[in-house]
C-alpha positions, 0 to 999 in steps of 0.5 A, a space after each residue: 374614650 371612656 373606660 370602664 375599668 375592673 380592678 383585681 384585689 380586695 384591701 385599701 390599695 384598691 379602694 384608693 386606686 377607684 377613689 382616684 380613678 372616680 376622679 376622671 370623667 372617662 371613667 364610667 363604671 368601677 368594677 373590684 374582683 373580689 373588692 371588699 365591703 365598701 368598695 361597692 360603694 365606689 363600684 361593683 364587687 364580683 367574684 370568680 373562680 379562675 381565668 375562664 370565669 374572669 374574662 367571660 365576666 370582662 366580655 359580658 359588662 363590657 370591660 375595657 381595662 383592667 388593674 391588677 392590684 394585688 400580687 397573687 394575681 400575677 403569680 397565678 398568670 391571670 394577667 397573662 392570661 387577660 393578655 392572650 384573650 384580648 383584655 387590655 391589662 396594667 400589670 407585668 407577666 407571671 414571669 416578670 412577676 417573680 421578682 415578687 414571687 420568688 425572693 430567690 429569684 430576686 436575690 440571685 437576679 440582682 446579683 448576676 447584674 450587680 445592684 447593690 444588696 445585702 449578703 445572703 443565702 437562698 436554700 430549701 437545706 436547714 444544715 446550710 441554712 443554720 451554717 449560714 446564719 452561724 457566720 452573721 451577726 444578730 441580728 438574723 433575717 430571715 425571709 420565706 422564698 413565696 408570697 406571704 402577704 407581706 408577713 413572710 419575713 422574721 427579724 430575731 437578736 436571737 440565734 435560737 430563735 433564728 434557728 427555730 424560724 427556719 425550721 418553721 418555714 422550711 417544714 411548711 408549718 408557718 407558710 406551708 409551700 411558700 416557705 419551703 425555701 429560705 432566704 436569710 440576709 445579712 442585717 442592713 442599718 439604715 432607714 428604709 424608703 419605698 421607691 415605686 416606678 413605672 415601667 413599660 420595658 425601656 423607660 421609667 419615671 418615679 412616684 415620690 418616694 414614700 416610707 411604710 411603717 411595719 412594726 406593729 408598735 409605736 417606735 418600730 417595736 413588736 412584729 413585722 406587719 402589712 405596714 402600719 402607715 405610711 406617708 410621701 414624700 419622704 423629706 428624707 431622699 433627695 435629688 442626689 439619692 433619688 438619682 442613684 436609687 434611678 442609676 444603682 438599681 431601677 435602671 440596672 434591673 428594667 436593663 437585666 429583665 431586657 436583656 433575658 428577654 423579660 421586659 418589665 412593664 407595670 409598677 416596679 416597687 423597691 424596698 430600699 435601705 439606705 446606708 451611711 457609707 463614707 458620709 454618704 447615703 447610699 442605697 441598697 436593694 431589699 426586695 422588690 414588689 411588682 405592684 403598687 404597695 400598701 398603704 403606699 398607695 394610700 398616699 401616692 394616689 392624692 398626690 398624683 396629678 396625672 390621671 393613673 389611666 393615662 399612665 398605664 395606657 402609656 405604659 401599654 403602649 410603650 410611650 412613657 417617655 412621652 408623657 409628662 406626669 406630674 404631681 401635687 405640690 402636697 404631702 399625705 400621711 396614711 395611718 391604718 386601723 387595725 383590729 386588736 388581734 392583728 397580725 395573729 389572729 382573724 378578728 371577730 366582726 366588730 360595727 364600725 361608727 363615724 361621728 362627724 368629720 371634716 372632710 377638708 382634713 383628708 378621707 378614710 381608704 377601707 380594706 378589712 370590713 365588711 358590708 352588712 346590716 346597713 353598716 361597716 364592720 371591721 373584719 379583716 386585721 387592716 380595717 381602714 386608713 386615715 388618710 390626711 393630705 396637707 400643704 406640708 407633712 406635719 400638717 397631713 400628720 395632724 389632719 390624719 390623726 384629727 380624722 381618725 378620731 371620728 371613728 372607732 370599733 372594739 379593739 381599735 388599735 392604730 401607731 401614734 408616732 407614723 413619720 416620726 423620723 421625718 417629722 422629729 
């Protein structure tokens, strides 16, 4: 069968997610709603306005799959609705999707079905939620209810802080309705992974596991960002893990959205803290995503063997169990590119240049530019991501930051310490 496949979104997770498909020969034409600047390179952008628009486009080119890649879409039921029209789709319902789009629901979710996670408060009252933050020690988690494009989430030492953070989301000045409910979470030690499977209702299989770099600063310092690099697998989850990551929450979850008639089928992401508990590691639900993340996706793709539209026809047809899905023997490291004034503030267009590189080192995945004047310009705060795949983690790490060094524009600012935990 050949494909023709649109792929919702606009950052680098899309772009790395055409950069593999364009590997498989069924794949005849590429289509980003909206894309980016450089997507076009690898498809055809378009634009629309709302469901209607979107699947007349579908039908006029003759599009016969789509990946929904980022969340808002299925928090607005385009998913839903590309299903009722006919459209062959990769992603859960709006429904499902609330496991993402309302922590709320989420926190409250795993709790009627015990999977481990960390002591919290969900309210839309800022005397309980003072209450609340009052019993916890620092420090304070705090967590805005709705989508926030991976910035609606605070960590303070502070108590004074922590109380004017939630007088900020609760009065809608920092995320408008989005935060007009809170979550605050008792604070978790430990070092965090990102564990992705793929669901189709009953079955499951897991990506190798990867760790995302937040903080915006070298040594997990200054704010929470979209994440700063990532790489896989993690040297630091073994099988033991693994196996009560799949045991303790992956399974119980897929289990509890059956059983409420909501069976979950796409790409299920954990945020997982892992704790030392009695010397050992034991696994604890953060939050969970209902899309690949990013830059996670950035370093799964090279690694996965399998091609992605085999999976998700799999997935679609209820018949993961019978798929071997397989992987490279590699590692991959994600670093990303950002502007000067990331997370803060929208930049002003800066041209992007390339000296030479050596293409055995790895390949860049673009996000915030913008096509213009024959050229690449960094407009968004995540500009690009050099992306290194080697034998061995270290020597992703090198050949992503070797990479990295034939491109720059003003204000370029990067970590130089991403997989410092697994590589020290």
């Amino acid at each position: 069968m050949e494909y023709r496949v649109l792929i919702l979104g606009s950052g680098g997770r899309e772009y790395a997610i055409g950069l593999h498909l364009l590997k498989d020969s069924r794949i005849k034409t590429l289509f980003f709603a909206p894309g980016n600047g450089a997507t076009q390179r690898l498809g055809q952008n378009m634009d629309f306005k709302n469901s209607d628009e979107l699947i007349k486009k579908i039908q006029e080119k003759d599009i016969n799959f789509v990946i929904v890649g980022a969340e808002n879409f299925i928090a607005d039921g385009i998913s839903d609705d590309l299903r009722l029209a006919g459209i062959k789709v990769f992603a859960p319902s709006k429904e499902a999707g609330r496991l993402e789009s309302s922590k709320a629901f989420m926190k409250d979710f795993v709790t009627r079905y015990n999977i481990p996670t960390a002591r919290y408060i969900q309210t839309d009252e800022l005397d309980s939620a003072k209450a609340f933050l009052q019993t916890l020690k620092p420090p304070y988690v705090i967590k805005a209810d709705g989508l926030c494009a991976g910035k609606g989430v605070v960590i303070t030492e502070e108590i004074t802080e922590a109380f004017k953070t939630v007088e900020s989301f609760l009065s809608g000045e920092a995320f408008g309705q989005s935060g007009k409910r809170v979550v605050i979470e008792e604070f978790m030690d430990g070092f965090e992974l990102s564990v992705f499977a793929i669901c189709d209702g009953e079955d499951f299989i897991l990506l190798p596991a990867c760790q995302d770099h937040k903080r915006l600063l070298d040594g997990d310092m200054g704010p929470n960002t979209g994440g700063m690099g990532a790489y896989a697998p993690s040297p630091l989850c073994d099988e033991k893990l693994i196996e009560k990551i799949k045991t303790h929450l992956i399974a119980p979850t897929l289990a509890g959205m059956k059983k409420e008639d909501n069976a979950f089928c796409g790409v299920l992401f954990a945020g997982v803290m892992v704790r030392e508990l009695d010397n050992e590691l034991e696994p604890y639900l953060l939050e969970y995503n209902v899309r690949f993340g990013d830059p996670e996706c950035e370093v799964l793709m090279p690694l996965l063997k399998t091609p992605l539209i085999d999976i998700c026809e799999a997935v679609l047809n209820g018949e993961l169990s019978k798929l071997k899905v397989e992987f490279y023997d590699k590692s991959a490291m994600a670093v990303v590119a950002a502007t000067k004034e990331y997370p803060y503030n929208k930049p002003v267009a800066q041209k992007i240049t390339f000296k030479d590189y050596d293409g055995s080192l790895g390949h860049f995945v673009f996000a915030g530019v913008e096509n213009k004047e024959g050229g690449l310009f960094a407009s968004g705060g995540r500009v690009l991501l050099s992306v290194g795949v080697a034998k061995d983690l270290k020597t992703a790490h090198d050949n992503a930051y070797k990479l990295l060094e034939s491109v720059e524009f003003e204000g370029m600012h990067y970590r130089n310490d991403i997989g410092y935990r697994a590589l020290k």
